[in-house]
TIKETOR-219652 format. One record per residue: x, y, z of N, C-alpha, C in turn. Coordinates in steps of 0.001 Angstrom, whole numbers, padded with zeros to 6 digits, always signed. Layout:
// residues N
XYZXYZXYZ ...
// end
This chain:
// residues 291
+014789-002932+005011+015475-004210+005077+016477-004239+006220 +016774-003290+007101+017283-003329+007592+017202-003971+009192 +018828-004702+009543+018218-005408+010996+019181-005460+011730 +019202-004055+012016+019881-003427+012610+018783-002754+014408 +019908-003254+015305+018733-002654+016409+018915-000932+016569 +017495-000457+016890+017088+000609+016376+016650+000863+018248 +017708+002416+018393+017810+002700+020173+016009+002389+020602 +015820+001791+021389+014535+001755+021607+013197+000882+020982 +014157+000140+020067+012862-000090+019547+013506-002176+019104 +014874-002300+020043+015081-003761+019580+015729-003983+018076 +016304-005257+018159+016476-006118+016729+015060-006085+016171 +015408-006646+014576+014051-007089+013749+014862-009231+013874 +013231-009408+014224+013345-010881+014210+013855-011362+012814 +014009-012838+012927+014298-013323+011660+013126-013626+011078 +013417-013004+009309+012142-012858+008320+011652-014306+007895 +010167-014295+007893+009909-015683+007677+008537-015377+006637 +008875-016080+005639+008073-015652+004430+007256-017326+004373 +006163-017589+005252+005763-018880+005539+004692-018961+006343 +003156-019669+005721+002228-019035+006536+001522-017285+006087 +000119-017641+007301-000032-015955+006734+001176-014813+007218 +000817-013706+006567+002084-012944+007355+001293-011352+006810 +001474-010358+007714+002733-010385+008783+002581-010740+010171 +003381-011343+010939+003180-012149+012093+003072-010764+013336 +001964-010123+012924+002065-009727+014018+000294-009508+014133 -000215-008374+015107-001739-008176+015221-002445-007999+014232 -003375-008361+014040-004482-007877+012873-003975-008732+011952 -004836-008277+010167-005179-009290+009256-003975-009580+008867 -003845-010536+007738-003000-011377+007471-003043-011910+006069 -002089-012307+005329-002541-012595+004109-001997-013715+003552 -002596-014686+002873-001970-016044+003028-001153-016325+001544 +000123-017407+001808+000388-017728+000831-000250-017666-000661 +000796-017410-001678-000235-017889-002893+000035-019158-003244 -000827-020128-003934-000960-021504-003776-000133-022560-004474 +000859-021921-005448+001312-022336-006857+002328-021931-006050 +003425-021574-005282+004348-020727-004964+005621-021970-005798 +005421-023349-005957+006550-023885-006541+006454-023742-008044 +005417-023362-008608+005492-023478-009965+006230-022247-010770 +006606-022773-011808+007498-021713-013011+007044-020436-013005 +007758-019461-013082+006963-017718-013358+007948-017949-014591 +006962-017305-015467+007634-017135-016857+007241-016062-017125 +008051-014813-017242+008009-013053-017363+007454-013123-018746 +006836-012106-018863+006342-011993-020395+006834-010256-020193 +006023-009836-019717+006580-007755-019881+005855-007239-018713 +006989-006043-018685+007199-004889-017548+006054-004266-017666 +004737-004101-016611+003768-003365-016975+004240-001644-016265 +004760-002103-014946+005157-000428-014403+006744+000450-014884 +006453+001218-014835+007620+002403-015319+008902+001726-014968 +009741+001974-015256+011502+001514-014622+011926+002396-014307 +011679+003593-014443+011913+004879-014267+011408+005044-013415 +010472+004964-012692+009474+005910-011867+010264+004900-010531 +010120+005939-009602+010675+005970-007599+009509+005278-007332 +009185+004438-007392+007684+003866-007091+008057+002800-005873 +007440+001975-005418+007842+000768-004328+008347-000453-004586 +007919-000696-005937+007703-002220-006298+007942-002367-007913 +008322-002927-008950+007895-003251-010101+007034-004407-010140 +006050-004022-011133+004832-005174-011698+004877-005727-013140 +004786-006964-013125+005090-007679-014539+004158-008973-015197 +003835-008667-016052+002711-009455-016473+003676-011153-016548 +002833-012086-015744+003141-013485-015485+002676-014623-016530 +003078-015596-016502+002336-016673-016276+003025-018060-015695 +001789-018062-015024+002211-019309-014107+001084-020363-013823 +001477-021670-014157+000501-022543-014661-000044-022233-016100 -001283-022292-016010-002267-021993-017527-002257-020856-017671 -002335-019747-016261-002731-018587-015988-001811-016944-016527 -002409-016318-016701-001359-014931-016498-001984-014100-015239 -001084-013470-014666-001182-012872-013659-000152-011694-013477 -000568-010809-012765+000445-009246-012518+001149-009411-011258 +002279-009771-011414+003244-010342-010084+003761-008555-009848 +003597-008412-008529+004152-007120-008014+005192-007263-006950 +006557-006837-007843+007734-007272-006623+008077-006363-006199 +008317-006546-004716+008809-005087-004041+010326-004957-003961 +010151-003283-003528+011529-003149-002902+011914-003624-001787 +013230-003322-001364+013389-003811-000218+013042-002427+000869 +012620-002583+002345+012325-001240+003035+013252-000999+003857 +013696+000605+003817+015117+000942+005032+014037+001446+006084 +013918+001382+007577+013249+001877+008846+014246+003075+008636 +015198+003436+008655+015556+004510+008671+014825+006039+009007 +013971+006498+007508+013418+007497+008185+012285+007277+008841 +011763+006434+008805+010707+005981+010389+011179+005874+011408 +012462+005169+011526+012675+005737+013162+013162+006668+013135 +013537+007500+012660+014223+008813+012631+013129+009403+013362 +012339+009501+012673+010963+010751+012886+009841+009863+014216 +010140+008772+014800+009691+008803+016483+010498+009471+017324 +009673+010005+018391+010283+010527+019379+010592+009471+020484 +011670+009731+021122+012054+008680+021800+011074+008406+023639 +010183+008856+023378+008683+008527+024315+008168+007228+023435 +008077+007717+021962+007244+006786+021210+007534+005601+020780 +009727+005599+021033+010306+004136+020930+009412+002923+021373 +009312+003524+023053+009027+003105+024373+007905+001692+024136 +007011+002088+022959+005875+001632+023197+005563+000626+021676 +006630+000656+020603+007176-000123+019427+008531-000922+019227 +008130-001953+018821+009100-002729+018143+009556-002827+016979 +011075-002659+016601+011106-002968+015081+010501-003590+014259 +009700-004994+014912+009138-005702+014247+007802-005316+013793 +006855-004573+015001+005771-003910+014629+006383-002783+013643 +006987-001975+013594+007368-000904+013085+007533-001151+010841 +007858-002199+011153+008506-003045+009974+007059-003310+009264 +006152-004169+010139+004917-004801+009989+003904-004063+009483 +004083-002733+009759+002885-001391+009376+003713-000140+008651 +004895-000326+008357+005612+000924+007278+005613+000356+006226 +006552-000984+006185+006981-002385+004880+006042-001664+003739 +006323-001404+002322+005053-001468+001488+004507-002897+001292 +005311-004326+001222+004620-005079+000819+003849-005778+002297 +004462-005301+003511+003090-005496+004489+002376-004674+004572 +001995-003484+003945+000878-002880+004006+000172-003262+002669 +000267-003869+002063-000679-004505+000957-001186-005646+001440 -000010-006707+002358-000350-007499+002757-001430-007615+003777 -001710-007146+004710-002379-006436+005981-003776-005673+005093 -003683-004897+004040-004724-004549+003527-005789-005463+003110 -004931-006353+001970-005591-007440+001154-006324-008429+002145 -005399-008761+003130-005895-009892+004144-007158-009265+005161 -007367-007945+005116-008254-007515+005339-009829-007362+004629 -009310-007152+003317-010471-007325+002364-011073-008549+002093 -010018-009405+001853-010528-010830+002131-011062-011710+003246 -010837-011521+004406-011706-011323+005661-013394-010987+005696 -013509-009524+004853-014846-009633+004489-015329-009443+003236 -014820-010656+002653-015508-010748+001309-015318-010023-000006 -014493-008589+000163-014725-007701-000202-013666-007889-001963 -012564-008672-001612-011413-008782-002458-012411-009310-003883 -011484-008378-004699-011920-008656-006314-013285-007706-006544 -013757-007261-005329-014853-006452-005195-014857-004938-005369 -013788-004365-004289-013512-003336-004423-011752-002904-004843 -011322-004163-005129-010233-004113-005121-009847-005186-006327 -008328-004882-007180-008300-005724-008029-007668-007404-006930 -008341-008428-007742-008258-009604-006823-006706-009982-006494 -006553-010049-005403-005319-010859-004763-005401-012020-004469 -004166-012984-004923-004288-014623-005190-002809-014213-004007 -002464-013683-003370-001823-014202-001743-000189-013422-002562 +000612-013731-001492+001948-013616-001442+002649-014527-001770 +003969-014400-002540+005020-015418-002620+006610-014596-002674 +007768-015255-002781+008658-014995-003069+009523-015712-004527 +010412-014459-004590+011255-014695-005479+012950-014810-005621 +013664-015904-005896+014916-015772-005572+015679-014959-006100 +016610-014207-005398+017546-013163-005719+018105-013252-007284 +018859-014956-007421+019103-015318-008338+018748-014475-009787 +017249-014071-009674+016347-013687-010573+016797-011982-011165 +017262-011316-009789+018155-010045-010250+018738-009758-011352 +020129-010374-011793+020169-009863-012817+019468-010299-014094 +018883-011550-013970+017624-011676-015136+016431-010445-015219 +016147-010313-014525+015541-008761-014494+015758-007623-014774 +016916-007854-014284+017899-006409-015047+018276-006331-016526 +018900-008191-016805+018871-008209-018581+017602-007508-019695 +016787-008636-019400+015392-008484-019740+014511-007036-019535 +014646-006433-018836+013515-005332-018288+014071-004237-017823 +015578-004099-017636+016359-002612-017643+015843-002387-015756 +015708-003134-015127+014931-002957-013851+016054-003127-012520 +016903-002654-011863+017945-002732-011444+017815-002191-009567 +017421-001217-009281+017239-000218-008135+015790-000999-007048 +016357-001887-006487+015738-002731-005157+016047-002155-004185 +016669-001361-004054+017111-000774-002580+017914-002048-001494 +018252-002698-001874+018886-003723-001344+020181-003285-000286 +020427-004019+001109+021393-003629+001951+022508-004661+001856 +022134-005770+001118+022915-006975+001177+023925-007172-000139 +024088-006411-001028+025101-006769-001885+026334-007238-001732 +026564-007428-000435+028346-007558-000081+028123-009482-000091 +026732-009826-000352+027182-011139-000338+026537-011981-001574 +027032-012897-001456+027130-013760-002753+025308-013856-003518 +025392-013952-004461+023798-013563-004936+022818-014749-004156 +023692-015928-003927+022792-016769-003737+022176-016859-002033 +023276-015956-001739+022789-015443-000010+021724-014481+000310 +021765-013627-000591+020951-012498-000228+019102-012857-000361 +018619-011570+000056+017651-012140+000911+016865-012287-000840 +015195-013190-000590+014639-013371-001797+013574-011968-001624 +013156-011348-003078+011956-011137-003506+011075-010682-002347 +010010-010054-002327+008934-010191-001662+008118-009820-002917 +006678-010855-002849+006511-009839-004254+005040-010715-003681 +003760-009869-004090+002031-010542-004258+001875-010473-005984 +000672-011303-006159+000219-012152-007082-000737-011699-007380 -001761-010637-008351-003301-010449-008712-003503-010941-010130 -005065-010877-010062-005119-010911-011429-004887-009583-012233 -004435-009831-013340-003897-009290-014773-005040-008861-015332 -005371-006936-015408-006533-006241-015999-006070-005821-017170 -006615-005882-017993-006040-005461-019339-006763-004041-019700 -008085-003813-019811-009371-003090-019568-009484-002102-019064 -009275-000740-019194-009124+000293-018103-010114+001166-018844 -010996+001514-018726-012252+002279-019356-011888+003732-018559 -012603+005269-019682-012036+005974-018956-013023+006754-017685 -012738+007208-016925-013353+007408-015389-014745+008379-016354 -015616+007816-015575-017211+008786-015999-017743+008983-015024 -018873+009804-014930-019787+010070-013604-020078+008705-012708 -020440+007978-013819-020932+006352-013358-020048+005386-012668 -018671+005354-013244-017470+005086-012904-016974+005270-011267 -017004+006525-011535-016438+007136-010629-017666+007447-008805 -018943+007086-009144-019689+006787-008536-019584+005578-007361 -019301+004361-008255-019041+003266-007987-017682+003061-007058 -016961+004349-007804-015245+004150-006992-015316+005022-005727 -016083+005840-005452-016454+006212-004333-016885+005396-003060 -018378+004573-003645-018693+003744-003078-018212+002540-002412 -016901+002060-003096-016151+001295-002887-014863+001715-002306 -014654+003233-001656-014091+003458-001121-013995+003431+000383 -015346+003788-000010-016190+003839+001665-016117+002266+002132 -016367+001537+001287-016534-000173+001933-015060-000189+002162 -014089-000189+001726-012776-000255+002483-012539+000559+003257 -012878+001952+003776-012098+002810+004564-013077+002376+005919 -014432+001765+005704-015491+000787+006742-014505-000468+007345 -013372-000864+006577-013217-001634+007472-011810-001529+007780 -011669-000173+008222-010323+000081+008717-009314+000065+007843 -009277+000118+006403-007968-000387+005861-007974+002009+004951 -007185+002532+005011-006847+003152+004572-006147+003640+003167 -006250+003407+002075-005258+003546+000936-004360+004305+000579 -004661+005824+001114-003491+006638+001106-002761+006938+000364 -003314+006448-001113-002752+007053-002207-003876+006944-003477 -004951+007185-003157-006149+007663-004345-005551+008131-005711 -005143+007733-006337-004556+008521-007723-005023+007630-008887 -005070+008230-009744-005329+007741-011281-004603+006456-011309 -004041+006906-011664-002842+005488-011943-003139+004124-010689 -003334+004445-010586-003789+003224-008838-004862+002059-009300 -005415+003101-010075-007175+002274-010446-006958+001427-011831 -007041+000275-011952-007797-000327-013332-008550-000732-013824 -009833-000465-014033-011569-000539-014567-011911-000639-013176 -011719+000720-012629-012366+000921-011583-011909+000578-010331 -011368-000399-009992-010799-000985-009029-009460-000661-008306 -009211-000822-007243-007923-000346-006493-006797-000847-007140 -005664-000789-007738-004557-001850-007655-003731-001885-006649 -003537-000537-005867-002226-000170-005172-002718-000059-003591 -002049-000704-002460-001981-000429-001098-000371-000269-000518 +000372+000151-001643+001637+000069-000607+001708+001137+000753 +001083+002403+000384+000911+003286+001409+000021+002953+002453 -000936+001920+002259-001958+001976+003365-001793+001907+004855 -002546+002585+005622-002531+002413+006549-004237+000942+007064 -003361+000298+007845-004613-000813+008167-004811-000924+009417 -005919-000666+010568-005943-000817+011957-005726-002540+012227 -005194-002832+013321-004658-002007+014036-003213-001326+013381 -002811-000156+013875-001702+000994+013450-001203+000991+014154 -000033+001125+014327+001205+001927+015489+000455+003354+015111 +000749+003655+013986+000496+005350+014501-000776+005767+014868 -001353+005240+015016-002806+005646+015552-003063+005288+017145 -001616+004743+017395-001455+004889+018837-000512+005930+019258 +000116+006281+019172+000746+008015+018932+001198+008910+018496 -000052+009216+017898-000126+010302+017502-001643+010923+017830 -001864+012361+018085-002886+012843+018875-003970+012812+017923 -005474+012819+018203-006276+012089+017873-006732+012943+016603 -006067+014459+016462-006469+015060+015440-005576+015129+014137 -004668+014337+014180-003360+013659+013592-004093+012601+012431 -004499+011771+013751-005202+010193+012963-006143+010693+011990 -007406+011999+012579-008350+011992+011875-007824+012627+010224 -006823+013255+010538-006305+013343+008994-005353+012741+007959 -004868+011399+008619-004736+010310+008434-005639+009880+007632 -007185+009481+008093-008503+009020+007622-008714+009207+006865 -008414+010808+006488-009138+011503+005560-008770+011746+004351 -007440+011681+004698-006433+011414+003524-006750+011213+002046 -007452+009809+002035-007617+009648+000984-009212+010114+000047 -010090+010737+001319-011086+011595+000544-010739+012466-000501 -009419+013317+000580-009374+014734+000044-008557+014573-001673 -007819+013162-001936-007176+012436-002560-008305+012718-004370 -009352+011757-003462-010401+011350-004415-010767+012625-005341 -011141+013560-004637-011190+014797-004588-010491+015440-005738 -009610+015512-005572-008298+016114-006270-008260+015097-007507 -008323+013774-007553-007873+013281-008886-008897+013618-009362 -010249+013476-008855-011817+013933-010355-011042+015559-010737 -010582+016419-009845-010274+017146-010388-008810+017804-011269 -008101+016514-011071-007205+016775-012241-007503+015792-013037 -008419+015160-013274-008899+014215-014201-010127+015359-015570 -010106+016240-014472-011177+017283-015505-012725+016312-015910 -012799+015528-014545-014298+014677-015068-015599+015921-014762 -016086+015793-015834-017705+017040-015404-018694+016298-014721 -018669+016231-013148-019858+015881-012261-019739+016655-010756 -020282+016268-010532-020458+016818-008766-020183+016397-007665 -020204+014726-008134-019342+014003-007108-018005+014461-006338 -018440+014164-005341-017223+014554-004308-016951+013669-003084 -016170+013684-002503-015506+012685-001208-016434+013627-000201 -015840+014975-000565-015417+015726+001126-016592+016873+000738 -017163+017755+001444-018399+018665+001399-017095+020006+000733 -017346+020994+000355-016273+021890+000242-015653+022677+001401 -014588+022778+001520-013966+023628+003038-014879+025221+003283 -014806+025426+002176-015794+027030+002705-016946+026888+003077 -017502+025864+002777-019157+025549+003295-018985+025100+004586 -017945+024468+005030-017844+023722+006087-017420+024821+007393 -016370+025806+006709-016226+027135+007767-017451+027907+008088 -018331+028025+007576-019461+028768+007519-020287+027932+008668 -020299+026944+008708-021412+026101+009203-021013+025334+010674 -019838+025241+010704-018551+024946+011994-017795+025644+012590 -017554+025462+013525-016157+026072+014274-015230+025302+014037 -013785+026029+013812-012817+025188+013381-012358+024202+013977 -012035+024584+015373-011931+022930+016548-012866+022000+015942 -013647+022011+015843-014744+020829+014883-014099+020123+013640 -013885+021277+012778-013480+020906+011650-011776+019851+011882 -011167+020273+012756-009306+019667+012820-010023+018299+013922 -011104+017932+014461-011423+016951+015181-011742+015823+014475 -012948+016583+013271-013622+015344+012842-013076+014649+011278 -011847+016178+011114-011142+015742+009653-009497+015531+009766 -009438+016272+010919-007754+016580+010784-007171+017817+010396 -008483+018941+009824-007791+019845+009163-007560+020975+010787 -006570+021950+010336-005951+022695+011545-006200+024193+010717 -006223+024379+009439-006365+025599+008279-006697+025086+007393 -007418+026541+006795-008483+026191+005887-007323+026369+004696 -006195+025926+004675-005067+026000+003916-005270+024285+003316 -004882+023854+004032-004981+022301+004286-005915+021678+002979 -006870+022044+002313-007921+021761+001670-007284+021776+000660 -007870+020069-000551-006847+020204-001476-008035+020085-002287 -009481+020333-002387-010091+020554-003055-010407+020832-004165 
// end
């Protein structure tokens, strides 16, 4: 949330929650359509406890119920911390903002999936972005014990500070538990998103509900700042990220099949030279493998 100029890298423009957004390259994700009508909270579906990005809360608005996911607010802080000042050179706060933000990397994801068709497909459906007025804070806090926004603006009056950022899906009730068949399908549908550039970057149990994605706050979506510098065996494990992810949850999920993202690392040393292996995956040691 911060807009503050950052050595090298400029002010952040003024935020404009209007139109698709985020206003910068690549996809985009459009308003949701109801944005004047009543939200009437019914219950907290995510932890209050948990360091997570966002709280999610079962809606209704209009006839409808829906899982409104409101975010935190984002500090650039340790993102610009961790560029080198070569890499200022070539970013703007605003790009910088546009591809770290969790709720622009959902945004940028979703508007990607929906682009080709894919939304509600491989992903649970997104009905767009809206906001919420500050106002709503300590009603949130009464109601739902929900308090920790990360907010920079408290020094001013509630009705100043900035609103909400929060997207709109539909409400899964249904979560069947992961099977060979299941989990087949969630593969498959991994590949159709990581086909069109959008990255998830956080494959975990909890992410999925009857199968489907819920979560992109981590994603990475081309176009990337960091996939413009950082060296090319960086990105590829970037990519891969969320194979090795997939990977790891069948196996702390204890599901009995064979399915896998990634071939196994020892088969792959046997059969490659390692420059191969850190080119075409990212890995640098056969440490790296979370298999």
């Amino acid at each position: 949330m911060s807009r503050r100029a950052a050595q090298g890298l400029g002010t952040l423009s003024a935020l404009v929650y209007k139109g698709p957004i985020p206003q910068c390259e690549g996809p985009k994700l459009h308003e949701f359509p109801h944005r004047r009508a009543k939200i009437d909270y019914r219950t907290l579906l995510s932890d209050p406890e948990s360091n997570g990005q966002s709280h999610v809360f079962e809606v209704r608005i209009g006839s409808r119920n829906y899982a409104l996911k409101i975010f935190k607010f984002y500090d650039d802080g340790e993102d610009v911390a961790a560029l080198l000042d070569y890499q200022k050179e070539f970013l703007s706060l605003d790009t910088l903002h546009a591809h770290a933000d969790a709720f622009y990397n959902e945004c940028r994801a979703y508007g990607k999936l929906k682009q080709q068709g894919l939304d509600g497909e491989v992903a649970i459906r997104c009905h767009g972005y809206t906001t919420v007025p500050a106002t709503m804070e300590p009603i949130l806090e009464d109601r739902f014990n929900v308090s920790d926004w990360d907010r920079d603006d408290y020094d001013k009056p509630i009705k100043e500070r900035a609103a909400f950022r929060a997207i709109v899906k539909d409400l899964v009730r249904e979560d069947p538990p992961l099977t060979h068949r299941l989990l087949k399908k969630m593969l498959k549908d991994l590949a159709k998103i990581r086909k069109q550039g959008v990255y998830p970057l956080d494959i975990m149990r909890r992410n999925y509900k009857g199968g489907l994605l819920v979560d992109f706050s981590n994603a990475i979506t081309e176009p990337h700042y960091l996939f413009d510098i950082q060296p090319e065996w960086q990105v590829e494990s970037y990519k891969n990220q969320d194979l090795f992810q997939f990977d790891s949850m069948v196996e702390d999920e204890r599901i009995k099949t064979s399915l896998r993202a990634l071939p196994k690392l020892e088969t792959l040393m046997k059969l490659r030279p390692r420059a191969h292996l850190q080119e075409k995956y990212g890995w640098s040691t056969p440490s790296m493998t979370q298999l």
